[in-house]
C-alpha positions in Angstrom: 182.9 112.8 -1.8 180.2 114.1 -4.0 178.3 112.2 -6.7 178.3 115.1 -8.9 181.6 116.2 -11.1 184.3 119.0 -10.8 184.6 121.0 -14.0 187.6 123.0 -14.8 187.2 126.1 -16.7 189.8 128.3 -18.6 188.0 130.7 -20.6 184.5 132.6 -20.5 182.9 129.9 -18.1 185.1 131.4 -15.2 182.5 134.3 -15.6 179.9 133.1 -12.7 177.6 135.5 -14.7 177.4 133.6 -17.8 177.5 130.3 -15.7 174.4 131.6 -13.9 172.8 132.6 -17.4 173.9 128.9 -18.7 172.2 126.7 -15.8 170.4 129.0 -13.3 172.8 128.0 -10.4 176.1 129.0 -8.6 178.8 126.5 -8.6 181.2 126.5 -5.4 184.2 127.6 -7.6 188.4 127.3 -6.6 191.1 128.4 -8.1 193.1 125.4 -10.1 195.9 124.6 -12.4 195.1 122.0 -15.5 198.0 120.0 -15.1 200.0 118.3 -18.2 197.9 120.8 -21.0 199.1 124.0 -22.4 196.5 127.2 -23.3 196.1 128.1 -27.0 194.4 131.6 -27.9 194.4 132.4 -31.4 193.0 135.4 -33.2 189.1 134.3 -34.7 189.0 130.9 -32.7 188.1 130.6 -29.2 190.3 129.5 -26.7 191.5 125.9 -25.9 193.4 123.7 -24.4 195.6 120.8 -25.7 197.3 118.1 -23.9 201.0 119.2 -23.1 203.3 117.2 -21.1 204.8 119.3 -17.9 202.9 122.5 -18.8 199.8 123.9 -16.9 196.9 126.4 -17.0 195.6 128.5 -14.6 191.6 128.8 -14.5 188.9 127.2 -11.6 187.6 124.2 -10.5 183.2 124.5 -10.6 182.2 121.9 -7.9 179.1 119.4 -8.0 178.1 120.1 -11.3 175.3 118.2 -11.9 174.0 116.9 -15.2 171.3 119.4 -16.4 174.1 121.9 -16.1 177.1 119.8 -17.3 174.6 119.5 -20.5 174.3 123.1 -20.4 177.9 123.6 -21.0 178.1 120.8 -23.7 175.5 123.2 -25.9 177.4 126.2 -25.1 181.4 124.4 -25.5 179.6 123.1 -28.4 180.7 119.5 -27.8 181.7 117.1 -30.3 182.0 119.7 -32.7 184.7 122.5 -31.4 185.3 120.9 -28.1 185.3 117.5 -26.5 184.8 116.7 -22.9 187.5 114.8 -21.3 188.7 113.5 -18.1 192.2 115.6 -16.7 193.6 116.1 -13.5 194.0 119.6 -11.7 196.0 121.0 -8.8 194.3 123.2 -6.2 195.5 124.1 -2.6 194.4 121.0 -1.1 196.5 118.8 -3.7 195.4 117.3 -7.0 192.0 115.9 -7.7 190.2 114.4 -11.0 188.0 116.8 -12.9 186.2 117.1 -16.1 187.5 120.1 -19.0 186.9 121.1 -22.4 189.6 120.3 -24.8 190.4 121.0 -28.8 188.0 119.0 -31.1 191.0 117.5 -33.2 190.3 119.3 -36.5 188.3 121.9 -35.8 190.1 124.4 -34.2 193.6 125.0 -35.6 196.3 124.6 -33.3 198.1 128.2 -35.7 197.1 131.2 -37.3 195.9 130.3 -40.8 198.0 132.9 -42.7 196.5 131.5 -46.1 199.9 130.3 -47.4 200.1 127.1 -49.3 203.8 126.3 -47.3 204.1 124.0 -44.3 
């Protein structure tokens, strides 16, 4: 078992490109499903993800991430402020494992179009 943490990724950091541009290293990478959290893409936001009983979403597992790099992604996800890190669990070929992901900052991304309407 490595020391290091799996990171699941939905959105532009399935790009090994921008991961390379990001940390200067390749990631042994697998394709995964986020169990028990639903995808949200709105138009002007970026992509997230929000916990969602019995819903998935597909993406890949980075393996041994190590800290340099993990803080790499928290500048780019822009932690604490659009996105917080949290612990999840995703399913891959060889069954279901623990990984890190990047969920919705409560708050700060809207989980609906804003369609500037005062209603409910």
């Amino acid at each position: 078992m490595s020391a290091f943490p799996s990171l699941f990724v939905y959105g532009t950091l399935r790009d090994a490109n921008l991961v390379y541009q990001l940390t200067g290293k390749s990631f042994r990478s697998e394709e995964a499903w986020l169990l028990d959290y639903e995808r949200h893409e709105l138009p002007h936001t970026y992509p997230f993800v929000t916990a969602s009983p019995g819903k998935c979403v597909r993406g890949l597992i980075l393996y041994d991430v190590d800290q340099e790099s993990l803080t790499a992604f928290d500048r780019y996800e822009c932690r604490g402020v659009l996105y917080d890190r949290v612990t999840a669990r995703a399913k891959t070929r060889n069954g279901v494992q623990e990984v890190l992901v990047y969920v919705r900052c409560k708050d700060r991304l809207p989980l609906r179009e804003q369609d500037g309407s005062d209603g409910p």
